[in-house]
C-alpha positions in Angstrom: 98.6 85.5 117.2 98.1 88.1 119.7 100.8 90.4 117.7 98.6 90.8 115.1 95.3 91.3 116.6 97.6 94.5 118.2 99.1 95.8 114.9 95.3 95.0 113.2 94.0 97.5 116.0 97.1 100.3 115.7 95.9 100.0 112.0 92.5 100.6 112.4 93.1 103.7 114.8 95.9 105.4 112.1 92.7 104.6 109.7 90.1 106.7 111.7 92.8 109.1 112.5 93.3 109.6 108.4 89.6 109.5 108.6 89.1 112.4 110.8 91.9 114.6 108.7 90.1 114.1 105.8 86.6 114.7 106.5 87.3 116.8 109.4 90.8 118.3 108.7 91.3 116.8 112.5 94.2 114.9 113.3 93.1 113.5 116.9 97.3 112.3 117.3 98.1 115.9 117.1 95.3 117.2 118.8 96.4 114.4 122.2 99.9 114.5 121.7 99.9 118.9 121.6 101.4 118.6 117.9 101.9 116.9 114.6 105.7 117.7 115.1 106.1 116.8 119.1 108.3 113.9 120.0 105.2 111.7 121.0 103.3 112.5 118.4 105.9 111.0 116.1 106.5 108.3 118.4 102.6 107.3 117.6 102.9 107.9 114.4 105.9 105.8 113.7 104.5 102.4 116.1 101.2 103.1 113.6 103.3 102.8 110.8 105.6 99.5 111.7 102.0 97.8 112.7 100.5 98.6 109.1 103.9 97.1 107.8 103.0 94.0 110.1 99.6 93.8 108.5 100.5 94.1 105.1 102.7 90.5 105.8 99.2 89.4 106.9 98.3 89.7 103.5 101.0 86.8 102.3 100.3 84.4 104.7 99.8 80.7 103.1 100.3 79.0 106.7 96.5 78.0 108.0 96.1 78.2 112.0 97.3 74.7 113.3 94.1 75.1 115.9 91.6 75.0 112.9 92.9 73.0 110.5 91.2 69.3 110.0 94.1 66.9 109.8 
């Protein structure tokens, strides 16, 4: 599903970015968006968030791909 291979990827950059504050102290959002507290910034931030929260339903999937299964 194409909706999660986008919220997998938005998770994987709000990883690196949490990456780069901790070893670096370097949030790359802030650094793009000219602020932790700008309006984009939060925007980011928040559209990072809501895809983690669509991967974590990833998690709890039962439902096997109808293309792969062996019926």
């Amino acid at each position: 599903m194409i909706l999660d291979k986008i919220a997998l990827a938005l998770s994987i950059i709000g990883g690196l970015n949490w990456g780069c504050i901790g070893l670096f102290n370097f949030d790359l959002v802030a650094f793009i968006s000219g602020g932790a507290g700008t309006w984009f910034a939060r925007i980011i931030y928040t559209v990072v968030g809501l895809a983690a929260l669509w991967c974590l339903t990833m998690l709890f999937r039962t439902e096997e791909n109808p293309r792969h299964s062996h019926a």
